[in-house]
VEXSESE-397197 format. One line per 4 residues: number of its first residue (from 1); their letters; for each residue z, y, x of C-alpha. Coordinates in nm, 4 decimals, decimal comma. Layout:
% residues N
NUM) a) Z:Y:X; ...
***
This chain:
% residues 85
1) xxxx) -7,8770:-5,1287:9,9626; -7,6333:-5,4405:9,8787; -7,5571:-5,5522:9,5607; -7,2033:-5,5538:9,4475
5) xxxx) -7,1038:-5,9060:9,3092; -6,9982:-5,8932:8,9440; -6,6081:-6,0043:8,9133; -6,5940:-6,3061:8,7611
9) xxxx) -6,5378:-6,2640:8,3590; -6,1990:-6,3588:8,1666; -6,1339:-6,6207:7,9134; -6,0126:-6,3496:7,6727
13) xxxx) -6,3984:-6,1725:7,8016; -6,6096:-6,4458:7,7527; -6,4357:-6,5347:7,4030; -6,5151:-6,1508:7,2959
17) xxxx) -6,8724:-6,1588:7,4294; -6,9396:-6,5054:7,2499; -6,8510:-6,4180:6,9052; -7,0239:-6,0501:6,9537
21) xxxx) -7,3353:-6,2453:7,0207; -7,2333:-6,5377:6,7743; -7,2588:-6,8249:7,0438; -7,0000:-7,0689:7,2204
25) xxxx) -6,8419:-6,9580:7,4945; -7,0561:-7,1791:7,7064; -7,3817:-7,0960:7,5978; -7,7054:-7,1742:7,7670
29) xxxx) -7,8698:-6,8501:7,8962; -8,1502:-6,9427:7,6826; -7,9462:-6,9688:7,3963; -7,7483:-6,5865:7,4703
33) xxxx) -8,0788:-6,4687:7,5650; -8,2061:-6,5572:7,1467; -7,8736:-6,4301:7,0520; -7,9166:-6,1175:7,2614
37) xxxx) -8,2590:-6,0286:7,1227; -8,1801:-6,0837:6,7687; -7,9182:-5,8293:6,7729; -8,0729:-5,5824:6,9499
41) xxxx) -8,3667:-5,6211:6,7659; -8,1640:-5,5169:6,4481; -7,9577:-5,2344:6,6377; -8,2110:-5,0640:6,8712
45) xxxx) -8,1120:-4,7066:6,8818; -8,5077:-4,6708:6,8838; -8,4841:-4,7689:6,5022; -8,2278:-4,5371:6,4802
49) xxxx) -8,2080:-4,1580:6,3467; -8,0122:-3,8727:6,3143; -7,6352:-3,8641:6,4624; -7,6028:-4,2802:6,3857
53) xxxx) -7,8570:-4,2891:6,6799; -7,5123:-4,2292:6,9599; -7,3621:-4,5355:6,7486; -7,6311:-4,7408:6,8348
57) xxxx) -7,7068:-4,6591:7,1522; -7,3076:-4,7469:7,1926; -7,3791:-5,0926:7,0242; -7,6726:-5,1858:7,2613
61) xxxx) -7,4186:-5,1071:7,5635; -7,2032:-5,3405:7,4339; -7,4709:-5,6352:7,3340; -7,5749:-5,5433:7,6784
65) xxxx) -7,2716:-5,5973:7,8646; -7,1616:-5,9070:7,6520; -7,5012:-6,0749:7,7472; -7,4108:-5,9821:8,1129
69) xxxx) -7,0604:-6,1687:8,0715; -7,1987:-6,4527:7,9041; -7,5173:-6,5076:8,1363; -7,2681:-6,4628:8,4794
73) xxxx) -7,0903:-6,7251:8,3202; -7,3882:-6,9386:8,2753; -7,5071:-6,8811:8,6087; -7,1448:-6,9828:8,7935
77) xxxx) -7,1365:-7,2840:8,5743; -7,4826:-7,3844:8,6991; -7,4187:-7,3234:9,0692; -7,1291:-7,5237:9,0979
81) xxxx) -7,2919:-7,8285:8,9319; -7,5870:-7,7517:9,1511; -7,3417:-7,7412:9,4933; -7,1409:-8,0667:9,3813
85) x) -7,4844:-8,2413:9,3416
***
């Protein structure tokens, strides 16, 4: 089984997924990793009843896929420094 690679984000992407997650758009994974957890600590459609539960489960899709933009980001930014080393 291969692994698709993930196309490489847009400005106007990474600028949305930043201020969803309330970090700069060139965030440390560490640092989108925090901001990750804290909102979906507070939005877990586990702490969720009732028909708000589809809302939250929506939410955590989107945290989820803005910590995916922001941490491909991170992780293209650190391979080129790492290959002009």
């Amino acid at each position: 089984m291969s692994v698709r690679p993930r196309p490489v984000p847009s400005e106007a992407e990474v600028a949305d997924a930043a201020a969803l997650l309330g970090v700069d758009p060139g965030a440390a994974p560490t640092e989108v990793k925090r901001a990750w957890r804290a909102a979906v600590r507070v939005t877990h459609p586990d702490r969720v009843d009732g028909p708000a539960r589809a809302a939250a489960e929506h939410l955590a899709a989107v945290l989820n896929e803005a910590r995916d933009v922001l941490l491909a980001v991170a992780t293209d930014d650190e391979n080129k420094t790492t290959e002009s080393v």
